[in-house]
C-alpha positions as CSV (number, residue, x, y, z in Angstrom):
1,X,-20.3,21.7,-30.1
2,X,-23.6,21.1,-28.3
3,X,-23.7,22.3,-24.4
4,X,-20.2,22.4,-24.3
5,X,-19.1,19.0,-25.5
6,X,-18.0,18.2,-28.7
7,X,-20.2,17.0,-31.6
8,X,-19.0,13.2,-31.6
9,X,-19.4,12.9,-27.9
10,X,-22.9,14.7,-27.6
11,X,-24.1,12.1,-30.0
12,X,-22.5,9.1,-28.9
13,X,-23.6,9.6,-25.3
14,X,-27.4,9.8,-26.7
15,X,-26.9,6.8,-28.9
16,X,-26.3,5.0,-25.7
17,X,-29.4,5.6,-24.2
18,X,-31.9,3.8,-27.1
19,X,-35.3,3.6,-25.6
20,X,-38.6,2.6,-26.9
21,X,-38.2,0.5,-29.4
22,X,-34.8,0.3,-29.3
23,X,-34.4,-0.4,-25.6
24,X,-32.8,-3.8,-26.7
25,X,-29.8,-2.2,-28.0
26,X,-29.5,-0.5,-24.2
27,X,-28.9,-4.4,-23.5
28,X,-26.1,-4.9,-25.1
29,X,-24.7,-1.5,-23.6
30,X,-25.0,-3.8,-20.0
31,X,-23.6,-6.8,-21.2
32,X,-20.8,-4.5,-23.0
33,X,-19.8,-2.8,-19.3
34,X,-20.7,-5.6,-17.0
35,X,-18.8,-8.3,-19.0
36,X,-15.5,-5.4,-18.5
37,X,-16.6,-4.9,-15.1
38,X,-16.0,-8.6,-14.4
39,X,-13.3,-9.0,-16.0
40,X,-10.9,-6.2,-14.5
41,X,-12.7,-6.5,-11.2
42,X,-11.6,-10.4,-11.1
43,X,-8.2,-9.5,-12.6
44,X,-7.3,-7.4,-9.9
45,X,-8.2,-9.6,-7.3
46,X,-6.5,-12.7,-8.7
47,X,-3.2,-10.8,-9.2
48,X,-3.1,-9.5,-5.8
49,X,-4.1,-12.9,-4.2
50,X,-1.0,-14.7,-6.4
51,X,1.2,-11.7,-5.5
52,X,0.7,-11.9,-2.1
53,X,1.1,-15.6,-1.7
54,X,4.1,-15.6,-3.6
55,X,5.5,-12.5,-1.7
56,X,4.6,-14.2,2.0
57,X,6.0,-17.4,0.4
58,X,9.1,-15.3,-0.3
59,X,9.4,-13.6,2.8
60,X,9.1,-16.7,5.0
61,X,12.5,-18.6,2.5
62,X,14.0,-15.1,3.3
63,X,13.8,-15.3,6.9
64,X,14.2,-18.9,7.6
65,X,17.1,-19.0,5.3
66,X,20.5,-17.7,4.7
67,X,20.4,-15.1,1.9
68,X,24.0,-16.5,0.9
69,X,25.7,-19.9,1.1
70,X,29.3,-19.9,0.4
71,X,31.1,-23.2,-0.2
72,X,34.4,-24.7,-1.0
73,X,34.5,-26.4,-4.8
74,X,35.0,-30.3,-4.7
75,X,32.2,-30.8,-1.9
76,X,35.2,-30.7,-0.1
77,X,34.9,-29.8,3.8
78,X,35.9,-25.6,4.7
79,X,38.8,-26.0,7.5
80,X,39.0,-22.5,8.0
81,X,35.4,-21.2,8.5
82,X,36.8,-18.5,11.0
83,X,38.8,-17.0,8.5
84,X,36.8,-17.3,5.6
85,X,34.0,-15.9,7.3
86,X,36.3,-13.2,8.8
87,X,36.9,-12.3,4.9
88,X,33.2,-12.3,4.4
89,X,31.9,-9.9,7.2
90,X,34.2,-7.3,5.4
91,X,32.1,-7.1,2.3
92,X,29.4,-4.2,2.2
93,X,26.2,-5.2,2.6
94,X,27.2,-8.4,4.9
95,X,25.7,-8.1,8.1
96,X,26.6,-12.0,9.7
97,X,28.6,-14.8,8.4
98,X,28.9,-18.2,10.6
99,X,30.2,-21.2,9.5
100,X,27.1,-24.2,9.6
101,X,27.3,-28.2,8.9
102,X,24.6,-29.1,6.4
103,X,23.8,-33.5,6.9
104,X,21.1,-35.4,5.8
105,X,19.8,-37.9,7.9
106,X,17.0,-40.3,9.3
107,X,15.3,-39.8,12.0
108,X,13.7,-42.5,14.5
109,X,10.8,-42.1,17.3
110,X,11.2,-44.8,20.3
111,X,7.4,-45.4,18.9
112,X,9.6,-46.5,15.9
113,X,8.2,-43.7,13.2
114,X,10.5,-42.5,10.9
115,X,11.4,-39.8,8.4
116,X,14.3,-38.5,6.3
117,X,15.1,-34.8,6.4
118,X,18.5,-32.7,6.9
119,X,20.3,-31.9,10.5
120,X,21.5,-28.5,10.1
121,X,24.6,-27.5,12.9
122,X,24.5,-23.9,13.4
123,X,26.8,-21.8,15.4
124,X,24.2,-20.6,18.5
125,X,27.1,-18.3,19.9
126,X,26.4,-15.9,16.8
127,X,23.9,-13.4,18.1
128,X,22.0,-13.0,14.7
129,X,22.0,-16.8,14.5
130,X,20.7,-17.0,18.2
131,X,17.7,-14.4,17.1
132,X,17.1,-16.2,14.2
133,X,16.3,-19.2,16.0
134,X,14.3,-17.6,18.7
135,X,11.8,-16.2,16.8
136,X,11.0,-19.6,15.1
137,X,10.8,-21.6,18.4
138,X,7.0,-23.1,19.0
139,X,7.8,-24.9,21.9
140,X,10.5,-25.6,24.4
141,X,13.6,-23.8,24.7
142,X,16.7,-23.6,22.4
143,X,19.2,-23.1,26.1
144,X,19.7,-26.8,25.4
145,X,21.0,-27.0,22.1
146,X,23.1,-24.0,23.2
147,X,25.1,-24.9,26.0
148,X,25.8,-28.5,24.2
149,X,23.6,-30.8,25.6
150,X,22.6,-33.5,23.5
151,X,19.6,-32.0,22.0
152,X,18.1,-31.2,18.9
153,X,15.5,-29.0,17.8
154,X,12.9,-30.6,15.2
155,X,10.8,-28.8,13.0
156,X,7.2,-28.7,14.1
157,X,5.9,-31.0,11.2
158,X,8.6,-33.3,11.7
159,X,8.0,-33.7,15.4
160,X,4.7,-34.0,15.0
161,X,5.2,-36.9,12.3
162,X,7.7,-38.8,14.5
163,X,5.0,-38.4,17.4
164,X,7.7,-36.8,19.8
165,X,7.3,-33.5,22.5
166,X,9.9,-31.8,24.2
167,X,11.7,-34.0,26.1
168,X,11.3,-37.5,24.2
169,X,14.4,-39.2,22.6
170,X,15.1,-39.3,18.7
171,X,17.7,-41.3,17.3
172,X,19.5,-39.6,14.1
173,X,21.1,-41.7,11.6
174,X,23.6,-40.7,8.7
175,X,24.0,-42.8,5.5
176,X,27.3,-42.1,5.4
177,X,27.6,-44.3,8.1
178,X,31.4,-46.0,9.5
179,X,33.5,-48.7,8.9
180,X,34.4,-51.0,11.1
181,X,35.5,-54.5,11.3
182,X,32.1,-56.3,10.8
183,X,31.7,-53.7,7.7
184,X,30.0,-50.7,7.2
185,X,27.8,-49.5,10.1
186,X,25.0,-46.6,10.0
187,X,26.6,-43.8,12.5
188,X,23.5,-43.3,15.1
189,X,23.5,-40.7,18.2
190,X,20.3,-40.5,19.9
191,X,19.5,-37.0,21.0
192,X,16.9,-35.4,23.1
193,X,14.0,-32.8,21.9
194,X,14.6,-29.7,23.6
195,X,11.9,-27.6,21.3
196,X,10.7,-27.5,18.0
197,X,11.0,-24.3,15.6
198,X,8.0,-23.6,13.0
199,X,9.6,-21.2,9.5
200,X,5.8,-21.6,8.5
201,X,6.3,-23.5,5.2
202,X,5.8,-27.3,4.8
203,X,8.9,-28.1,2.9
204,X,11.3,-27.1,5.9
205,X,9.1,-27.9,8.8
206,X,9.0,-31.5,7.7
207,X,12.3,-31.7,7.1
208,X,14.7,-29.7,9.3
209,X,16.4,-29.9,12.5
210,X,19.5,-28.2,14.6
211,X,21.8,-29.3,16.3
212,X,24.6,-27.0,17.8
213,X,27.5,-26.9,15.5
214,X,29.9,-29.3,17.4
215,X,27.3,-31.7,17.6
216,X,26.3,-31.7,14.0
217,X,30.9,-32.0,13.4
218,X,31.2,-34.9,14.9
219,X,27.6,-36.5,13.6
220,X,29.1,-35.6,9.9
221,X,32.5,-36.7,10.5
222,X,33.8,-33.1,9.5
223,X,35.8,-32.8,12.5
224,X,36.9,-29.5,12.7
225,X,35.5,-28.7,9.0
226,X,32.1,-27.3,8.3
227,X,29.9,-27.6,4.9
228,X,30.4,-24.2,4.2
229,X,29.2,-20.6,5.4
230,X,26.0,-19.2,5.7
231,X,25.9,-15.2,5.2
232,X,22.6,-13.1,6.2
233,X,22.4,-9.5,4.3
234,X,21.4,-6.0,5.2
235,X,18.9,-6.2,1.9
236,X,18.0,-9.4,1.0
237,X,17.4,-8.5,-2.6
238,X,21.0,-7.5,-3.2
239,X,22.1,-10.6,-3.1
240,X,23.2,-10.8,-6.5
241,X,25.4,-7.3,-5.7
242,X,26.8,-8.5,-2.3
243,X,27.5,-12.7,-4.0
244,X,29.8,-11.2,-7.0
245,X,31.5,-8.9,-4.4
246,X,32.2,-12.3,-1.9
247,X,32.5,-14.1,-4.7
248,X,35.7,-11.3,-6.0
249,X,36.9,-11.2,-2.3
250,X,37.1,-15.1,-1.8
251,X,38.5,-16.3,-5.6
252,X,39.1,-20.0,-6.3
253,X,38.0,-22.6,-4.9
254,X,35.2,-21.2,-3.4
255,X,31.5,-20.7,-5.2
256,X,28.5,-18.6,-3.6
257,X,24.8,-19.7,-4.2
258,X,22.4,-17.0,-3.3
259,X,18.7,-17.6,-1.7
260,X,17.4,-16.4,-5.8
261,X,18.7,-19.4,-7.2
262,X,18.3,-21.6,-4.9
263,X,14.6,-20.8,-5.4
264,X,14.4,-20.0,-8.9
265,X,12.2,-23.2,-9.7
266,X,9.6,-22.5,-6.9
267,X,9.1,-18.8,-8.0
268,X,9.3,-19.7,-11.6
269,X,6.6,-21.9,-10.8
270,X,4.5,-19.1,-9.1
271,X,5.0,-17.1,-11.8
272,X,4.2,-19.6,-14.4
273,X,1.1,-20.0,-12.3
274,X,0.3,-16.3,-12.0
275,X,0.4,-15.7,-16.0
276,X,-2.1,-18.8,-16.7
277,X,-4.4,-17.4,-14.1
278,X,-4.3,-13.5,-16.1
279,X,-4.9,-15.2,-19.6
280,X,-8.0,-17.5,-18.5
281,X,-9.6,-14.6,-16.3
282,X,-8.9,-11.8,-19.7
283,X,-11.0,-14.0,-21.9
284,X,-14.5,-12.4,-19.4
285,X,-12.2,-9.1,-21.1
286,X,-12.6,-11.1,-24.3
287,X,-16.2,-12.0,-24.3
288,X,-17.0,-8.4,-23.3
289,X,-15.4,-7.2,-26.3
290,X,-17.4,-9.3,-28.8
291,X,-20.4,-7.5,-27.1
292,X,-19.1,-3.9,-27.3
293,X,-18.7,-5.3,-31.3
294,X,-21.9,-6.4,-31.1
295,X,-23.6,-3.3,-30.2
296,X,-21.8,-1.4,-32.3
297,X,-22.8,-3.7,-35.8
298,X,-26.6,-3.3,-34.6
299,X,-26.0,0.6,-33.7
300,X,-24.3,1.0,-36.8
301,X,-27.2,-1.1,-39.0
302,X,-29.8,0.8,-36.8
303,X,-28.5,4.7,-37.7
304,X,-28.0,4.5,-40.8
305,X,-30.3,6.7,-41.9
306,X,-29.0,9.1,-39.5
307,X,-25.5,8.4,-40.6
308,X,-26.8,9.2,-44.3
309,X,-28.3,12.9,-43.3
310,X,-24.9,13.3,-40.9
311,X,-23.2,13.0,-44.2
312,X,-25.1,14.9,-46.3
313,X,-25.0,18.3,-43.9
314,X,-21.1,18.0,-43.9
315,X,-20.5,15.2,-41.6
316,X,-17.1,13.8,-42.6
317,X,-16.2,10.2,-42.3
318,X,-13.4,10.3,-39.3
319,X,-16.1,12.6,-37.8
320,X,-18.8,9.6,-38.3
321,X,-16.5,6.7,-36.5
322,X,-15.4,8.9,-34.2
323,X,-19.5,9.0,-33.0
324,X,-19.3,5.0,-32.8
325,X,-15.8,4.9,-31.4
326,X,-16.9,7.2,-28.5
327,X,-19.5,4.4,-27.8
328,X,-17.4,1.5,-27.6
329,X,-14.5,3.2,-25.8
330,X,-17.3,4.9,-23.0
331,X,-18.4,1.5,-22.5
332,X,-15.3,0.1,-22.0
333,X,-13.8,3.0,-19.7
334,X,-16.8,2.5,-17.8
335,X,-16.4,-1.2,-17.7
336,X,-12.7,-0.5,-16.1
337,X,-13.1,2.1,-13.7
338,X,-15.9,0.7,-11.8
339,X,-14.2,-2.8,-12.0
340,X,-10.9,-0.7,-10.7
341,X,-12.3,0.5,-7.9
342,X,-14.3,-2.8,-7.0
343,X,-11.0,-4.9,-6.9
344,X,-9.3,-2.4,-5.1
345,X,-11.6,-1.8,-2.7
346,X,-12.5,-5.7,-1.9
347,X,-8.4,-5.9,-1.2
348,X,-8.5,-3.4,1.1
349,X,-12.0,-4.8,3.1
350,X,-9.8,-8.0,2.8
351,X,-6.3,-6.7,4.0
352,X,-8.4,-4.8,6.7
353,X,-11.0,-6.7,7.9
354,X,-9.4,-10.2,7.3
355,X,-12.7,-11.2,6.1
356,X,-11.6,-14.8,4.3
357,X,-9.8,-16.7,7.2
358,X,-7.6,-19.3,6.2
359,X,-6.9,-22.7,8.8
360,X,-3.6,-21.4,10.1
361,X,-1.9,-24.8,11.1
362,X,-2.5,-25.7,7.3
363,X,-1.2,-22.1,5.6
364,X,0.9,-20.6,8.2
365,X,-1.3,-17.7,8.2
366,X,-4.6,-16.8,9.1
367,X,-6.2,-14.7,6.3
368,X,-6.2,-14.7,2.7
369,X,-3.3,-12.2,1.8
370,X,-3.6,-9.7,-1.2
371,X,-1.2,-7.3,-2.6
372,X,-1.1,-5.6,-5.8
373,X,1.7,-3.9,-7.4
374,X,1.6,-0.6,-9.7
375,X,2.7,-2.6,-12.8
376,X,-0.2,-5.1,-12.4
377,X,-2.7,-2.3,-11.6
378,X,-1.4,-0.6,-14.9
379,X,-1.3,-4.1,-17.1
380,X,-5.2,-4.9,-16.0
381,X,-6.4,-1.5,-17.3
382,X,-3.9,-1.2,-20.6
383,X,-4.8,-4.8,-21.3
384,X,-8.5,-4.0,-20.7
385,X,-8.6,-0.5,-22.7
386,X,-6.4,-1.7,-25.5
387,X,-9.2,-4.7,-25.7
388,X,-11.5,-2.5,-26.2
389,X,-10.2,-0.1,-28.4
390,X,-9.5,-3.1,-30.9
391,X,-13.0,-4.1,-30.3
392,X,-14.6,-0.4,-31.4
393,X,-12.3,0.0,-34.8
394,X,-13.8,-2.4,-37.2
395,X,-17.5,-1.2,-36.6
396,X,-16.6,2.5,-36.3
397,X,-14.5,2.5,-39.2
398,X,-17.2,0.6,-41.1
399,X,-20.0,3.4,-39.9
400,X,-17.6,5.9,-41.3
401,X,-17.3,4.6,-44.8
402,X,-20.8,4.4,-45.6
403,X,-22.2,6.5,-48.9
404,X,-24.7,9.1,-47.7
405,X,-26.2,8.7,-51.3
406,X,-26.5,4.1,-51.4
407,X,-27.9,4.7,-47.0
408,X,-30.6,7.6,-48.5
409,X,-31.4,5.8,-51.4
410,X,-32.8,2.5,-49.6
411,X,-34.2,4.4,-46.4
C-alpha cells in the first residue's frame, strides 16, 4: 500500500503519466481514452436517435390505428357486427369495438389527377371513433361525413396529390365494379371533401380516406355486412393478452390480427436498422482498443527493467499484470464515463432545447427525437468495458510472465 491505495494501482496510475522522454507513450494514453470516448459518446446518441424514431413511429400506427382487427374466415362479409362486437366489448382490457368497411379504391380530381389508396367506412356515432377522428382533422370539419352527407375525408397527402380543398368534388372508384347489361362497369360515386385528417406518417396520409359507414356499405356492395371489427385497447401492448382472450370468446370462424403483426416487417426493419448502426459505430470501440494494446506492448517493452527489480524484491507475477491491467482498464473506464455523460447530456440539451429542428411537413415532427432505454445504456458500457478488458489481457499477462533473471541480464 502506498498513500492508501494499493500497490498495483499506485503504480499503474504513475505509469500513465510518462513524461520527458517518454511523453510519447502519454500519446497513446489520449488516443486510448479519446478513441473510447468517441465511441460510447456516439453510441449513445445513435441508439437513442433510432429508439426514438422507431418509438414515435410506433406511437403514431398506435393511435391512427386499431390495436385489434377481428375478421370473419373466408374474406367473407361479418352480418352481425352489433353482436359480434357486443361479444367483444365484454373482454377485459377492451375499451371500444365498432364494426368498419375496409375498400380499396381510385380516386379522381375534376383536374383529372389520380391515385389509388383504401376508403375506410367507420362508425362516427361511436364516441371513441368520433375522438379519434377529431384529433387527426387538419382542415374542415368531420360534421359532414357524420350526419351522412356525401362527403369524404382524404388524407392530407392524398388531398394534396389530387390538388383538391375542402369543398371540391372527388370521384371514388372500386375495381370490383358491377355488372350490367353492356358488361362489367367500374362502380363510381362522386363525393365531396369535407376535411382532411393528417396520422403524421406518409404511408397512410397518402393513402386513406373515410367515409361514414353506410356510405362506405353501399360503395363496397356489403349491404348490411361490414369487413370486420376494429377493437381499440386500454394498453395497447397487451394486445397479444386481450387477441387470445377475443380470439377464446369468439371461436370459429373468426381470426384476430393485432397492430404487432400487422407491423412486424416495419419494426423488424427498424430493428434490423438499429443493430447495423451499433456494430459500425463499436468498431471507433474497436480501434480504441488496438491503442489501449498498443500502449500497453510499448509500456510493457519500456519497464522492463522495472518489471525485473519488481520481481526480484518479491513482486509476483499476478501482482505484475495486475500493474498493466490497471492501465488499460483506467483508460478504458475513463474512456466510458466521460463518453457516458457526453451522450447523455447532448440528449437531454436535445430533448430540452430542441436544438436540431427537423422540416415538420416532411417528418411529422419538429425536432430530432432521442430516447434511450436502460438496456441500451447498460449494453453501450458492458460492450465498451468488456472491449477493453480483452484488450488489456494479452499485454498484462505477457508483462507478468517475464523472468526477472533473462530482463536483468540484458538491462
Amino acid at each position: 500500500m502506498r498513500g492508501g491505495l494499493p500497490f498495483e494501482l499506485f503504480i499503474g496510475l504513475r505509469y500513465l503519466g510518462a513524461r520527458g522522454q517518454r511523453a510519447a507513450l502519454s500519446l497513446f494514453v489520449w488516443i486510448g481514452v479519446g478513441g473510447v470516448f468517441l465511441g460510447v459518446a456516439a453510441l449513445i446518441v445513435v441508439l437513442a436517435v433510432m429508439t426514438g424514431f422507431q418509438d414515435g413511429i410506433r406511437d403514431r400506427i398506435i393511435a391512427a390505428n386499431p390495436h385489434l382487427l377481428v375478421f370473419q374466415a373466408g374474406g367473407k362479409a361479418l352480418t352481425d357486427a352489433d353482436s359480434v362486437a357486443g361479444r367483444i366489448r365484454e373482454v377485459a382490457g377492451v375499451r371500444t369495438a365498432t364494426p368498419f368497411v375496409l375498400q380499396q379504391a381510385l380516386f379522381t380530381a375534376a383536374s383529372g389527377a389520380t391515385h389509388g389508396g383504401l376508403v375506410r367506412g367507420i362508425d362516427l356515432a361511436a364516441p371513441g371513433v368520433r375522438n379519434d377522428v377529431r384529433t387527426q382533422i387538419r382542415s374542415g370539419s368531420m360534421t359532414p361525413v357524420a350526419e351522412g352527407e356525401p362527403s369524404i375525408l382524404l388524407g392530407a397527402e392524398l388531398a394534396r396529390t389530387l390538388g383538391v380543398v375542402v369543398g371540391d368534388p372527388v370521384t371514388v372508384i372500386s375495381p370490383q365494379g358491377a355488372i350490367t347489361a353492356v358488361g362489367m362497369v367500374p362502380k363510381m360515386r362522386r363525393y365531396t371533401v369535407a376535411g382532411t385528417v393528417e396520422v403524421g406518417m406518409f404511408e397512410y396520409d397518402s393513402s386513406l380516406a373515410y367515409l361514414a359507414l353506410p356510405l362506405a356499405q353501399e360503395f363496397a356492395g356489403l349491404g348490411q355486412g361490414v369487413t370486420g371489427v376494429e377493437v381499440k385497447l386500454v394498453d395497447a401492448f397487451d394486445a397479444k393478452r386481450v387477441g387470445r382472450a377475443v380470439m377464446g370468446r369468439l371461436g370459429f370462424p373468426f381470426w384476430v390480427r393485432d397492430w404487432m403483426d400487422m407491423n412486424r416487417n416495419f419494426f423488424a426493419a427498424l430493428q434490423l436498422e438499429k443493430l447495423a448502426l451499433f456494430v459500425i459505430v463499436t468498431i471507433i470501440v474497436l480501434v480504441a482498443a488496438f491503442a489501449i494494446i498498443g500502449h500497453l506492448v510499448l509500456l510493457v517493452a519500456e519497464k522492463r527493467k522495472e518489471i525485473g527489480i519488481l520481481k526480484a524484491i518479491g513482486a509476483s507475477n499476478p501482482s505484475i499484470s495486475m500493474v498493466f491491467f490497471t492501465v488499460g482498464m483506467i483508460i478504458g473506464v475513463v474512456g466510458t464515463v466521460a463518453g457516458s455523460i457526453v451522450g447523455l447530456t447532448l440528449i437531454w440539451l436535445q430533448n430540452t432545447f430542441k436544438l436540431i429542428r427537423l422540416a415538420g411537413d416532411v417528418y411529422q415532427i419538429d425536432h430530432l427525437p432521442m430516447k434511450l432505454s436502460t438496456g441500451d445504456f447498460i449494453l453501450v458500457v458492458g460492450s465498451t468495458l468488456a472491449i477493453s478488458l480483452i484488450a488489456t489481457i494479452i499485454p498484462a499477462r505477457r508483462a507478468g510472465a517475464l523472468a526477472p533473471v533473462d530482463v536483468l541480464r540484458y538491462e
